[in-house]
N, C-alpha and C positions, 0 to 999 in steps of 0.2 A: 590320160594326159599326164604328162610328165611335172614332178616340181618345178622346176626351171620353168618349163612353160607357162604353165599357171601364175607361178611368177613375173613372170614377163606381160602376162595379161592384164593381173593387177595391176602392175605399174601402169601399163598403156594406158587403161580404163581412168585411172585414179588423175594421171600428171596429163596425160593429153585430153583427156577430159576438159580436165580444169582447161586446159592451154585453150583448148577450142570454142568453151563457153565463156572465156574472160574473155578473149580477141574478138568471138560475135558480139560479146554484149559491148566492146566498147568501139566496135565499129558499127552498131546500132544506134550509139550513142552523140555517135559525131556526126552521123547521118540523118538521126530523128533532131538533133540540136538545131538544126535550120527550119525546124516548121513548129514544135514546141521551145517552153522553155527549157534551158539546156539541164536544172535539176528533174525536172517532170522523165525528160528525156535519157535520165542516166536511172533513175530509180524504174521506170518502165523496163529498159534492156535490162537491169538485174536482176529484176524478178523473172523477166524470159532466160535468163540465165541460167537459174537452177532449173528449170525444168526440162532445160536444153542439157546442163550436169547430168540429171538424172537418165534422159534419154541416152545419153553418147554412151552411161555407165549400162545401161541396159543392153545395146547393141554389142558394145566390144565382147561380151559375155556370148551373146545368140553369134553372132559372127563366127563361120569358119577357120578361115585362112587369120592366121596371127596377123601376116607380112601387111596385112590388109587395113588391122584395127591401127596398127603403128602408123601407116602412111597415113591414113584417114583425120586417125586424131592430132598426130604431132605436126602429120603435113600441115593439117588448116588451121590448127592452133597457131603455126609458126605462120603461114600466108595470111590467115587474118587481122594477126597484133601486128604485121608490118602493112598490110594494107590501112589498118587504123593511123599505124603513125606516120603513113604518108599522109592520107586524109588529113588527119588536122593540123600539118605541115603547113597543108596549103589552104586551110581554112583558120587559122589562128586567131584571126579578128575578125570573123565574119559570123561569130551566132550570133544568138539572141539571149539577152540575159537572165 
């Protein structure tokens, strides 16, 4: 494996990582906010956060195809923080406190 690629992995791993486990955990959060309270519900998705970090950082590593861990991570990072900020778009006043 070449530097550059290697490099490129880290980042995928590191920033899409992050990108994928902050957007799941805060579209868990606006989704668990309607059946808990909405602190219960943000400290619960954080905690499945890191271990979702941890996992994403494990796969990009075992994963083949580079083109694969980038769609993966940055795609869903990027699909699921704009799924979140539709979500509570349209839920702004509608949790529970």
């Amino acid at each position: 494996m070449s530097a550059l690629r290697l490099l490129s992995r880290i980042v995928a791993a590191v920033v899409g990582g992050y990108a994928l486990s902050a957007g799941l955990a805060a579209l868990g959060a606006i989704a668990l906010a309607h059946v808990m309270a909405r602190s219960e519900a943000v400290v619960l998705t954080a905690m499945l956060g890191f271990l979702l970090y941890l996992t994403a950082l494990i796969w990009a590593f075992a994963e083949r195809r580079l083109w694969t861990v980038w769609a993966v991570l940055v795609g869903g990072g990027a699909a699921s923080l704009g799924l979140a900020l539709w979500l509570a778009s349209l839920t702004a006043g509608d949790m529970k406190a």
